[in-house]
TORNUSE-22916 format. One record per residue: x negated, y, z of N, C-alpha, C, CB in turn; residue in three letters. Coordinates in steps of 0.1 Angstrom, whole numbers, padded with zeros to 4 digits, always signed. Each point is the difference from the previous one (the first is absolute). Glycine has a CB too. Layout:
<pts>
XYZXYZXYZXYZALA...
</pts>
This chain:
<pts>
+0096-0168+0240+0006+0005-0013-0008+0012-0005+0023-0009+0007UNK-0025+0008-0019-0009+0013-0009+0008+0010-0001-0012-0013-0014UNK+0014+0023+0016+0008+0017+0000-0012+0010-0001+0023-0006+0019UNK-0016+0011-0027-0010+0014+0000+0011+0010+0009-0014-0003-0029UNK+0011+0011+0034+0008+0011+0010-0002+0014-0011-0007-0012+0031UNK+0020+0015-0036-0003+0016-0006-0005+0009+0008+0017-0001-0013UNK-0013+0002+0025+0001+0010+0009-0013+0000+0006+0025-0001+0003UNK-0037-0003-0004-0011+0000+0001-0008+0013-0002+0005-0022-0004UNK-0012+0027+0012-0009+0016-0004-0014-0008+0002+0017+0025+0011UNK-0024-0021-0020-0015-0007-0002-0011+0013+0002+0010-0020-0020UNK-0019+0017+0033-0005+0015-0003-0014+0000+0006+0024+0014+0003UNK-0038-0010-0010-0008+0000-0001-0012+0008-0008+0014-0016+0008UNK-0028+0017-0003-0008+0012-0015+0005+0006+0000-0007-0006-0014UNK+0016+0013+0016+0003+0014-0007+0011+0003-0006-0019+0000-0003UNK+0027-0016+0004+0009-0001-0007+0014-0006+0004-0020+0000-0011UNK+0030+0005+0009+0017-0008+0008+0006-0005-0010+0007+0016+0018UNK-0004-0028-0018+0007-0001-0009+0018-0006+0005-0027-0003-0014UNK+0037+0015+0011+0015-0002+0006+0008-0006-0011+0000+0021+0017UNK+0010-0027-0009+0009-0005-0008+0005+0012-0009+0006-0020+0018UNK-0001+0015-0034+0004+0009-0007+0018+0004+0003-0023-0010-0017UNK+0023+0018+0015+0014+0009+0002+0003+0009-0008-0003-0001+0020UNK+0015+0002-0021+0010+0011-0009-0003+0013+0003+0020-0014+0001UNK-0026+0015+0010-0010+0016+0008-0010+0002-0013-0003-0006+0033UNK-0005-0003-0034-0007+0001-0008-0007+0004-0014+0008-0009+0016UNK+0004+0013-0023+0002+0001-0014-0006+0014-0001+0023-0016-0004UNK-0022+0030+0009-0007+0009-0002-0015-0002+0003+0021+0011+0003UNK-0026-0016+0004-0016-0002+0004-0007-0010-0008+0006+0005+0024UNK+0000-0017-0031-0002-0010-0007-0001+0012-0018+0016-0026+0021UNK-0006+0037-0018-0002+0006-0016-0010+0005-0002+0018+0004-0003UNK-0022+0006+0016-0010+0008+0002-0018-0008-0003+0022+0014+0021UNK-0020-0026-0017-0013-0012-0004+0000+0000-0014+0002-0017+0020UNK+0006+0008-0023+0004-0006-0014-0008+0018-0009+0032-0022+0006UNK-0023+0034-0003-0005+0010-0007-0016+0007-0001+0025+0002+0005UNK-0030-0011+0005-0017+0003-0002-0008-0009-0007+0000+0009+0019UNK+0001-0003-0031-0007-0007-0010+0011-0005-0011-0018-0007+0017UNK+0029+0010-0012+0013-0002-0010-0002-0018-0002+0000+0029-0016UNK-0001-0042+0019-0004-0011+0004+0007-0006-0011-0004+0003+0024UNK+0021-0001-0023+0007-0007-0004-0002-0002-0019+0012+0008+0025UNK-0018-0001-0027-0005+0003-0019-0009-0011+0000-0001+0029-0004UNK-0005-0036+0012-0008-0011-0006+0007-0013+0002-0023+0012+0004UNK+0019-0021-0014+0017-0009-0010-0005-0012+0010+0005+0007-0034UNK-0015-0007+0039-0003-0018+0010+0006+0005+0016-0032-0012-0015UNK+0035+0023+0019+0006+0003+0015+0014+0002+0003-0018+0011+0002UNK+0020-0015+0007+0015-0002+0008+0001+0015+0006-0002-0029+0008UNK-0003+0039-0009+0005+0014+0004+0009+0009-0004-0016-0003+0005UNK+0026+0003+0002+0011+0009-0001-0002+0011-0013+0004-0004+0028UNK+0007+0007-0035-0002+0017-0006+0009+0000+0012-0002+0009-0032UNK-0002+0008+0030+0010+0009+0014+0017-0003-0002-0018+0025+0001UNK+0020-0024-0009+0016+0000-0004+0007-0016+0008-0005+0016-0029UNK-0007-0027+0029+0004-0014-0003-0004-0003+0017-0006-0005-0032UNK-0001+0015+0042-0005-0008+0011+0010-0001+0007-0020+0005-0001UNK+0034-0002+0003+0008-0006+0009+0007-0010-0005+0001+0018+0011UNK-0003-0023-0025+0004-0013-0005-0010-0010+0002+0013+0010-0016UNK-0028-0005+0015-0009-0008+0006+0001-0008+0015-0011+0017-0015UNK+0017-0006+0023+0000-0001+0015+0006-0010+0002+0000+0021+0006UNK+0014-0020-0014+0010-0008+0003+0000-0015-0006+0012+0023+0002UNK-0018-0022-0010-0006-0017-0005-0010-0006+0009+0003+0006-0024UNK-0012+0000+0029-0009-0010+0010+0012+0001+0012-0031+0005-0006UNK+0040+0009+0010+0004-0010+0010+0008-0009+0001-0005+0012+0006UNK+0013-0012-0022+0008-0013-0004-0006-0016+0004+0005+0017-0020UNK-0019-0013+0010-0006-0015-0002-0002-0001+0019-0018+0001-0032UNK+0013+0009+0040+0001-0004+0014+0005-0009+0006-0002+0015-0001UNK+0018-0012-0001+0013-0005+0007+0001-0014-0007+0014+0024+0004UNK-0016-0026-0018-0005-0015-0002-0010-0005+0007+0005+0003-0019UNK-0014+0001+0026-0015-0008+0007-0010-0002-0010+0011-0014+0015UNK-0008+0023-0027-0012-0001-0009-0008+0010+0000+0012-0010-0013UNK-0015+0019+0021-0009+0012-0001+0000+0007+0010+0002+0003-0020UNK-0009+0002+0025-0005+0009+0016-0005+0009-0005-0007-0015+0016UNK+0011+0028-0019-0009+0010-0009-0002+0013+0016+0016-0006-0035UNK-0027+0009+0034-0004+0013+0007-0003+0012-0007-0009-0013+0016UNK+0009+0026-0011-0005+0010-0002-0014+0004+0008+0024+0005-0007UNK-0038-0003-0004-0009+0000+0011-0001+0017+0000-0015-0027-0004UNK+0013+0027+0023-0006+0016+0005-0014+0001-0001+0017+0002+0017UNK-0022+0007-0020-0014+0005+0004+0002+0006+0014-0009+0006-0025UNK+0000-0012+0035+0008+0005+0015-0013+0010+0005+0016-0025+0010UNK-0022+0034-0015-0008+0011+0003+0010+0008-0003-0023-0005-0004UNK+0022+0006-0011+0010+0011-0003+0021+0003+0000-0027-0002-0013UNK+0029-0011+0016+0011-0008+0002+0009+0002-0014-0002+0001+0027UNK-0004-0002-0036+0008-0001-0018+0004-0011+0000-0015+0013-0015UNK+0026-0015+0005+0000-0014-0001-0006-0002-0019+0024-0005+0023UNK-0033-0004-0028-0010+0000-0007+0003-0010-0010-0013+0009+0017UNK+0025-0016-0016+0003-0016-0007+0008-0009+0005-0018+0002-0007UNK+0017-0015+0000+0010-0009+0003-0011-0013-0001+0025+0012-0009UNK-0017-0021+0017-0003-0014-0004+0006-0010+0003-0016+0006+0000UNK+0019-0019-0004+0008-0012+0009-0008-0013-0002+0025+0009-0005UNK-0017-0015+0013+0002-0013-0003+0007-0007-0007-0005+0003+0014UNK+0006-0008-0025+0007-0010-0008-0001-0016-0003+0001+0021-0008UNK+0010-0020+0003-0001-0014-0008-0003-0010+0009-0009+0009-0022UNK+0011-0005+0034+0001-0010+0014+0005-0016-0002+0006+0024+0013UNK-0011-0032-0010+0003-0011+0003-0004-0012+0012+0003+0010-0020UNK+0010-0011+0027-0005-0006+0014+0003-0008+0002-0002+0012+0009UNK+0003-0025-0019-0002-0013-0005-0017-0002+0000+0025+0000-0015UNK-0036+0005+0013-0010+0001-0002-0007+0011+0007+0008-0011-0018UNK-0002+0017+0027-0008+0013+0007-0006+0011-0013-0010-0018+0023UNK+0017+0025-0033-0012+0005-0007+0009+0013-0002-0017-0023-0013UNK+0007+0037+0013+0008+0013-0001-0010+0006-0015+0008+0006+0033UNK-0006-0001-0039-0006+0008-0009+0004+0019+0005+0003-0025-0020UNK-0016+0027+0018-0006+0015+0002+0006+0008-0014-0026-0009+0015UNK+0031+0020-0015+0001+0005-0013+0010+0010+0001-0006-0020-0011UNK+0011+0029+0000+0010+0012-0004-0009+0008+0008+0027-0008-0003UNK-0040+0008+0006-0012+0005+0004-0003+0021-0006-0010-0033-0002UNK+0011+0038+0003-0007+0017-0006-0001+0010+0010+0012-0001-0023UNK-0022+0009+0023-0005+0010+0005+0000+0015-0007-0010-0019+0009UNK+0013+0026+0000-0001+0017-0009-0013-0004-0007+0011+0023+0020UNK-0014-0017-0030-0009+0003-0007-0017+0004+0009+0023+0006-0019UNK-0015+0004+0032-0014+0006+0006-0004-0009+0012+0007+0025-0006UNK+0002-0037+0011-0008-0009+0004-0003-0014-0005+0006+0012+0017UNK-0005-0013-0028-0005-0007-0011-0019-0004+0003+0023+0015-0018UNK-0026-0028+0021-0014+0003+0001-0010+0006+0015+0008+0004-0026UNK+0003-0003+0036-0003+0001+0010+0001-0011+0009+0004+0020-0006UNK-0002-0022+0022-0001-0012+0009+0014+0000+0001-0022+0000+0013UNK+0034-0003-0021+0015+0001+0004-0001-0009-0010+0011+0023+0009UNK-0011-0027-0018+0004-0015-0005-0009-0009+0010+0004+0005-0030UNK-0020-0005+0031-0001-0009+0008+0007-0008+0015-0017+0011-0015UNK+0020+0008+0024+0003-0001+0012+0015-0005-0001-0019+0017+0009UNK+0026-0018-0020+0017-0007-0005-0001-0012+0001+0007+0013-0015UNK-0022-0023+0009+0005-0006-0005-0007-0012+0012+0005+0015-0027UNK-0011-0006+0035-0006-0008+0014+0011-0002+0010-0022+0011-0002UNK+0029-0002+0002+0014-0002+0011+0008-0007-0010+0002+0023+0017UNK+0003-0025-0023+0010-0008-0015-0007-0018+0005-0003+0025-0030UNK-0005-0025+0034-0009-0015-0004-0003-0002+0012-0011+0001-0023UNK+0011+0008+0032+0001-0012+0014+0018+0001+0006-0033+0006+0011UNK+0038+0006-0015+0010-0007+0002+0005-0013-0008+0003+0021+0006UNK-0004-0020-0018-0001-0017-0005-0004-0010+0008-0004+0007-0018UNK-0006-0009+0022-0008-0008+0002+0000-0003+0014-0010+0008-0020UNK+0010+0002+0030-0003-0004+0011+0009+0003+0010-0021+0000-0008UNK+0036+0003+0000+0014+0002+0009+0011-0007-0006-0006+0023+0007UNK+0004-0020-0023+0010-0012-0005-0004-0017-0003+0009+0022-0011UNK-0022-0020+0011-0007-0013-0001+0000-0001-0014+0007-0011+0022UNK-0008+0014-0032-0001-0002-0016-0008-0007+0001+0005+0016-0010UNK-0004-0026-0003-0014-0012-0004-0003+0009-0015+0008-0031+0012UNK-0006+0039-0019+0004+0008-0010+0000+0016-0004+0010-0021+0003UNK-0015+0034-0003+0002+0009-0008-0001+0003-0013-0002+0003+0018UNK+0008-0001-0026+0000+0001-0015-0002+0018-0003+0018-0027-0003UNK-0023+0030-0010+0001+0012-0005+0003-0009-0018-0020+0021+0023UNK+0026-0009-0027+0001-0001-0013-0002+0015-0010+0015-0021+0009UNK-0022+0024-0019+0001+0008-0007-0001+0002-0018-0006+0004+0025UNK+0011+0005-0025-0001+0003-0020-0015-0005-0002+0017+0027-0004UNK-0020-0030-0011-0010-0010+0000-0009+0015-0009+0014-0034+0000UNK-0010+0046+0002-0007+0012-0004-0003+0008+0008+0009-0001-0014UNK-0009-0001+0029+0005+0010+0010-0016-0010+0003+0035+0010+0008UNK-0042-0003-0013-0015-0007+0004-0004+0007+0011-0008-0006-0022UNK+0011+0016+0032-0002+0009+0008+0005-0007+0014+0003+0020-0018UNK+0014-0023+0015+0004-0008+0007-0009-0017+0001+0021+0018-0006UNK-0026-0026-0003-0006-0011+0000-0015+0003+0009+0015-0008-0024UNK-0020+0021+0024-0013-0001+0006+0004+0001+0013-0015+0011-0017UNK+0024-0001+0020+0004+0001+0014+0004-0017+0007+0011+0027-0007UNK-0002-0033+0004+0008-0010+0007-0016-0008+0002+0032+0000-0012UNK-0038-0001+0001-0014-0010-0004-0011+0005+0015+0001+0002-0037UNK+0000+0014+0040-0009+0002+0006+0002-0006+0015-0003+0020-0018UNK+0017-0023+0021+0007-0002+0012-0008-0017+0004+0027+0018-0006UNK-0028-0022-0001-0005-0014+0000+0006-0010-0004-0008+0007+0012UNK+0021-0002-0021+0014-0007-0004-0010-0013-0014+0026+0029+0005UNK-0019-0041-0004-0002-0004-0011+0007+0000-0014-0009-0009+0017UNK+0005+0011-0029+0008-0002-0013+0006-0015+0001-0015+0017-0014UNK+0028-0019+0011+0007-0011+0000+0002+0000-0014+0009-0001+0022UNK-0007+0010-0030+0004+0000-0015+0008+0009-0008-0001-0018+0007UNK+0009+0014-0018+0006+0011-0007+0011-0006-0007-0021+0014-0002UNK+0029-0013+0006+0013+0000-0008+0007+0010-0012+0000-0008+0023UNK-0002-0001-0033+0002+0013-0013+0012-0002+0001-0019+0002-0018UNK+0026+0014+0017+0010+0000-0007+0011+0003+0012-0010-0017-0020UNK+0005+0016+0034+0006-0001+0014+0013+0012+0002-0026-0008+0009UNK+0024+0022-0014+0009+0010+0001-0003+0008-0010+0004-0003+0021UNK+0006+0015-0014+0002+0008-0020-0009+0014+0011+0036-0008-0022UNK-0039+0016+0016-0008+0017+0004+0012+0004-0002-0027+0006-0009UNK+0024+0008+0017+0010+0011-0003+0002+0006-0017-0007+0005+0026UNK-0002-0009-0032-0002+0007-0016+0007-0013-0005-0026+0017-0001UNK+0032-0029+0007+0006-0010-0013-0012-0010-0002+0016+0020-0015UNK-0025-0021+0017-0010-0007-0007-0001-0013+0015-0016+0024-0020UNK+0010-0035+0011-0003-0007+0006-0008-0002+0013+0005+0000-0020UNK-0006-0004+0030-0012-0001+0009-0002-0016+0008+0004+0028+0004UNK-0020-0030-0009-0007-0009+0006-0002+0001+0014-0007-0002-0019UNK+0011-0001+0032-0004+0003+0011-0010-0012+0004+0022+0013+0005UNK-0031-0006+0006-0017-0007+0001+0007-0002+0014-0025+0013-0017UNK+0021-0028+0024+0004+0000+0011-0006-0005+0011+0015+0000-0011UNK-0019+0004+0022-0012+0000+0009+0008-0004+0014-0017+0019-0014UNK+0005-0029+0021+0009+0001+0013-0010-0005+0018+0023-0009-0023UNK-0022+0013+0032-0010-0003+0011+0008-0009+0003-0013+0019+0010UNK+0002-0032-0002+0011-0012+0005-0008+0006+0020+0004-0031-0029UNK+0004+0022+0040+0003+0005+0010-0018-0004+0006+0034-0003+0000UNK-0040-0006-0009-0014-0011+0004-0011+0017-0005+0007-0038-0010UNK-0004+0041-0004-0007+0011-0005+0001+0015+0011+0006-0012-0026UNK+0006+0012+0032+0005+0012+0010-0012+0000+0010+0028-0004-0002UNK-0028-0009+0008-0004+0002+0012-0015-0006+0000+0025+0000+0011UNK-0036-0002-0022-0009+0000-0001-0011+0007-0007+0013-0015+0006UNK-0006+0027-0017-0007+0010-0004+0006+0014+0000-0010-0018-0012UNK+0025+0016+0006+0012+0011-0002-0001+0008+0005+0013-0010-0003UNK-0013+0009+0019+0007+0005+0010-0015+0014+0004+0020-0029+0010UNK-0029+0018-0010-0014+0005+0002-0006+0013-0012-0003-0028+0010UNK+0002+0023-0023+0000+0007-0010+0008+0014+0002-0002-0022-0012UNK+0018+0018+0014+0004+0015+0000+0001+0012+0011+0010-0014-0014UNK-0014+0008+0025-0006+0009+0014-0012+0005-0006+0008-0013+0021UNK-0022+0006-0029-0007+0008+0003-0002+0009-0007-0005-0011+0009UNK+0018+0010-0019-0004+0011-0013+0009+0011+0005-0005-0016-0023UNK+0011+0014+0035+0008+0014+0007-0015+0004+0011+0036-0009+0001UNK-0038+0001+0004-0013+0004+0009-0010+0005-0003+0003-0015+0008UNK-0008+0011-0022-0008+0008-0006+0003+0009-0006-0008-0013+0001UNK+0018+0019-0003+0005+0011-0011-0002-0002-0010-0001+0013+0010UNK+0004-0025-0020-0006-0001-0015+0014-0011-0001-0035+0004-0002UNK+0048+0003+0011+0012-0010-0009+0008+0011-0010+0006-0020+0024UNK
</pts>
């Protein structure tokens, strides 16, 4: 039977990623507030006022079996630096989508989205057995599209019209996804060596 386990700690690079908690809400503000995040209209980041309503909705959607959300640590300095989950799970088909994805602003562009998104995908892959990871994003969030693109993810398409932005407006989400054949014949490979080489 397909289950995703919340209670899972994912930890690797440099990086931990713990189950999210009600603990959490001051350290999750302190991120969000580098770079002030939440002001750009294609991101799922908390304003300060709103992150223990944030908290409390992934761990809602949780207790449904729809979302596994973590808080990722930087484990040198032991900050906690962001969030990320699992969604939109379905285990009729093995498939998890990656996403509700952000980083402080100052590790933005460093090896912490890569080294996330390496522990994220073999846990998929090679503990829950996924035939499927999906990403989805704003069809403006071209920053976001190079990244997921760089991972080795493929474009599946675009859905106009898919959800609303925080500003009210429309949004086209672009939707990309690794299958379990792509994992374990370039994916897996690809994203080690761009932590090995220092150029993730």
């Amino acid at each position: 039977m397909f289950k995703v386990d919340p209670t899972v700690t994912l930890e690797g690079r440099g990086v931990r990623l713990e189950p999210m908690s009600l603990d959490h809400e001051e350290a999750l503000r302190r991120a969000a507030a580098d770079g002030e995040l939440w002001k750009l209209a294609f991101t799922s980041v908390p304003e300060p006022e709103a992150t223990l309503a944030y908290i409390e909705t992934a761990l809602a959607d949780c207790a449904k079996g729809t979302r596994v959300p973590w808080v990722v640590r930087e484990t040198k300095g032991g900050a906690i630096i962001g969030s990320t989950s699992y969604h939109d799970i379905v285990p009729a088909t093995r498939r998890v989508e990656i996403g509700y994805t952000w980083y402080a602003r100052s590790w933005q562009r460093t090896h912490v989205n890569t080294a996330c998104k390496l522990r994220l995908l073999e846990h998929a892959f090679d503990t829950l057995g996924c035939s499927v990871v999906g990403w989805r994003t704003d069809n403006t969030n071209f920053r976001s599209q190079a990244a997921i693109e760089r991972l080795g993810a493929k474009k599946d398409g675009v859905i106009r019209r898919q959800a609303m932005r925080r500003d009210g407006t429309f949004r086209d989400t672009v939707m990309y996804s690794v299958t379990s054949e792509e994992w374990a014949e370039c994916v897996r490979n690809r994203l080690t060596a761009f932590l090995d080489s220092g150029t993730a």
